[in-house]
C-alpha positions, 0 to 999 in steps of 0.5 A, a space after each residue: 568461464 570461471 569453472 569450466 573455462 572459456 570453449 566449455 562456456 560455449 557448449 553451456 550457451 548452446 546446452 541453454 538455448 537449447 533448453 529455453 527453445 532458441 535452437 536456431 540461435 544454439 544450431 548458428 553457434 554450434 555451426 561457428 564453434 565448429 567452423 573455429 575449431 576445424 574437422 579434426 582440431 581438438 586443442 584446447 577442448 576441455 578434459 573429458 567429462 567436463 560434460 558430466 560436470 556442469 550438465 548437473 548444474 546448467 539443468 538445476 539453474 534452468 529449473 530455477 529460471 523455468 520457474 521464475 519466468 512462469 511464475 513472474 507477477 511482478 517488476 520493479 524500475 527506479 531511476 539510477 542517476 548517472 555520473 556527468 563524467 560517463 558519456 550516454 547515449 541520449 534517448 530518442 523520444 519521437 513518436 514513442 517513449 522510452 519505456 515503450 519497449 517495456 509497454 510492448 512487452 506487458 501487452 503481449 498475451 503471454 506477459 504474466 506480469 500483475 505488478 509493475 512499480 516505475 516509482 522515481 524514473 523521471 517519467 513525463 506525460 509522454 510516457 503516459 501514452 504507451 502506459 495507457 495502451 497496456 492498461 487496455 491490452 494487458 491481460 495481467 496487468 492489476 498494480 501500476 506504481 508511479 509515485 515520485 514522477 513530478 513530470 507526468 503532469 495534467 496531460 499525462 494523468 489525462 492519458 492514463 484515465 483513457 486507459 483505466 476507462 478502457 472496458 478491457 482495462 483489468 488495473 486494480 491498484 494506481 499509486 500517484 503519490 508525490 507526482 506534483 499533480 496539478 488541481 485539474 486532473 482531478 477531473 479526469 480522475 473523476 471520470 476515470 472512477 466513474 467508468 473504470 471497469 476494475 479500479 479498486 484503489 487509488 493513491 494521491 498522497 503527498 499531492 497538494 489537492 485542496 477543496 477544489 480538487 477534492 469536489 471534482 473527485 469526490 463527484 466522482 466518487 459518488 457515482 453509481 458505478 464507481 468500484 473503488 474501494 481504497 483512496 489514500 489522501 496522506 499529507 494533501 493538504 486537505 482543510 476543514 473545507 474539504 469535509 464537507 465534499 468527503 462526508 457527502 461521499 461516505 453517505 453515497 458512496 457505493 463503494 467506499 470502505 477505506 480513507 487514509 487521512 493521515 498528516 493533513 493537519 488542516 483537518 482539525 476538529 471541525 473538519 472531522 465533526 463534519 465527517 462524523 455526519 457521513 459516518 453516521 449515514 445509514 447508507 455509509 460503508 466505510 471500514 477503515 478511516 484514518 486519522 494519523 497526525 491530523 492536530 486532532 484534540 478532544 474536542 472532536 472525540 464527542 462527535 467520534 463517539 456519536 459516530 461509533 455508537 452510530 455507524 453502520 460499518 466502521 470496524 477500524 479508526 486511527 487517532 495515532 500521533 494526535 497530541 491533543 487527545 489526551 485523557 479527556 478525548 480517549 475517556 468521550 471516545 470510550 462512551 461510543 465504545 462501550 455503545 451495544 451498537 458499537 462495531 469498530 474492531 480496531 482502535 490506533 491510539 499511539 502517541 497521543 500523550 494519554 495517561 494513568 487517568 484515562 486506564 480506568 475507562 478504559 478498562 470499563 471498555 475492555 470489559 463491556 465493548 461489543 467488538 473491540 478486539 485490538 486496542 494499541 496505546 504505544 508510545 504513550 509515555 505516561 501511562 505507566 505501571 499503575 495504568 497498566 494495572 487497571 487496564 489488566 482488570 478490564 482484560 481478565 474479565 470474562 466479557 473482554 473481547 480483546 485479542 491484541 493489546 500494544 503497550 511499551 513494555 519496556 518501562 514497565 516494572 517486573 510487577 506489572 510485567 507479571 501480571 500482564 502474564 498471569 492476565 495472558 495465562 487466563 486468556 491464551 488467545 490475548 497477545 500484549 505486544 511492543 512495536 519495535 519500531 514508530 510507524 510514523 516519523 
């Protein structure tokens, strides 16, 4: 319309539908364009080689638009509040809900869709029903978002586990985070995990659980034929009195190698002492466990310690934003590391109020460490020039494993900031890096 006007806009629709195999809808709309225009009428066609214009043009855009519809994996929905001023149409919801529509479509044979977030659409349990039907028909369907729908409820998630129990079902990923999910589901939950065919992560963040919910999952969880391989359990609410559950999982479970227990401040140190007896297990397979603001304090690091001199799989512990820590926690903590048995790859120590006295142990860990080979100590306001010194000591020695080291740099005297790069002359393959960002808030 705007380059070619209005009756050149129309040769291009019918030039489209061509093109994307509506012919019928292009043959009934080149029928009434003639009809309009009359045998002999040709006022108002656009000048002669117009054609030749936009030909170029519509067949690039159809390329484009080809290539995007074959290669689509993924669609994101989120609910957009409308004024009171503007008059709707109220949805009807009789036997079917709003999104059935959408359902239909991700159960067809040729929907090529693997991702599908619906996070914040004031979604209810009704919803749930047509959503179950595609995750036991869809043939591409592997990542369901939900996050934010507090109206799904114990009998929506009820509905969505006969889904993921479907021996059809090929969903990977489910995110439940922050939908108000009542205690009661969790057995559901627990079945689903039991049976599921392909579910290898799952996400209950921001869900108040409580001990209760947490044994019937973690039943669950424990079972021979459970697949999942991530479970995410920020800011649940979780005490000391869910520990117990959990370390009898990590010690059973057959699959377990990630557990985000990030910003359950109710954990404490008793509740980690308890884990730390799971991961010691020699059946134990966790990877990846994760402590971020957790009101951790050194008394548990002697137990952490234990743990990584111990654990037969560990690679990766985040202690991040535990202000109790300090020194004397990360100089127990360097015990475990400097351990020949010791595995753990990656170590998170962000924000945990450290200072110059604990970089000389470090540095002994630097040099004697088995496996360590990203260290992060951002955020750290007291450890300072000095500390950072005694920290290049441990990195230019011939037995420092370290890849990745995180420091504030900014703080840093051009001295220091010297010798950091005389240590990465010595060692080409050492990244020192600043995050330019907190990762959490």
């Amino acid at each position: 319309m705007d380059f070619y006007g209005a009756d050149a806009a129309v040769d291009v629709t019918i030039e489209v539908f061509t093109r994307v195999n509506l012919r019928d809808a292009a043959a009934r709309l080149r029928e009434e364009r003639q009809k309009a225009l009359g045998p002999d009428q040709t006022h108002g066609r656009p000048a002669k080689g117009y054609r030749e214009k936009y030909t170029e043009h519509i067949q690039d855009k159809y390329r484009v638009i080809k290539d995007r519809n074959s290669l689509l994996e993924s669609c994101e929905f989120r609910y957009e509040d409308v004024s009171r001023s503007q008059k709707q149409p109220a949805l009807k919801q009789e036997s079917h809900s709003p999104i059935c529509l959408l359902c239909q479509a991700l159960k067809d044979p040729c929907c090529k869709v693997k991702k599908l977030w619906l996070s914040r659409c004031r979604l209810t349990a009704a919803c749930c029903r047509d959503l179950a039907a595609v995750l036991g028909t869809s043939r591409s369907l592997t990542h369901l978002d939900l996050s934010g729908n507090g109206g799904l409820g114990a009998g929506g998630v009820q509905l969505l586990c006969k889904g993921l129990r479907h021996p059809s079902c090929k969903l990977q990923t489910l995110r439940l985070q922050w939908c108000y999910l009542p205690a009661t589901c969790c057995g559901d939950l627990a079945a689903a995990l039991s049976t599921s065919p392909s579910l290898t992560e799952l996400d209950l963040s921001e869900n108040d659980l409580g001990a209760g919910s947490m044994r019937l999952l973690c039943e669950g969880l424990r079972h021979p034929s459970c697949r999942l391989q991530t479970l995410r359990l920020w800011r649940c609410h979780l005490t000391a009195a869910c520990c117990g559950d959990l370390a009898e999982t990590l010690s059973t479970s057959p699959s377990l190698t990630q557990l985000d227990l990030c910003g359950n401040d109710g954990l404490g140190d008793g509740g980690v002492q308890l884990l730390c007896e799971g991961l010691r297990h020699p059946s134990c397979k966790l990877q990846t466990l994760r402590f971020w603001r957790c009101r951790l304090t050194a008394a548990c690091c002697g137990d952490l310690a234990a743990a990584l001199s111990t654990s037969p799989s560990l690679t990766q512990l985040d202690l991040s934003g535990n202000y109790g820590l300090k020194d004397g926690g990360v100089q127990l903590l360097c015990q475990g590391l400097r351990h020949p048995s010791c595995k753990l790859q990656t170590l998170w120590l962000q924000s945990c109020h450290l200072t110059d006295a604990c970089s000389e142990d470090l540095a002994a860990t630097l040099s004697t460490s088995p496996s360590l080979t990203e260290l992060d100590l951002s955020y750290n306001k007291d450890l300072e020039d000095g500390g950072v010194r005694l920290l290049c000591e441990g990195l230019r020695h011939d037995s420092c494993k370290l890849q990745t080291l995180g420091l504030s740099l900014h703080k840093l005297n051009s001295e220091t900031k010297q010798e950091l790069e005389a240590v990465k002359g010595m060692k080409p393959g050492l990244v020192i890096e600043e995050l330019t960002e907190l990762v959490f808030d």
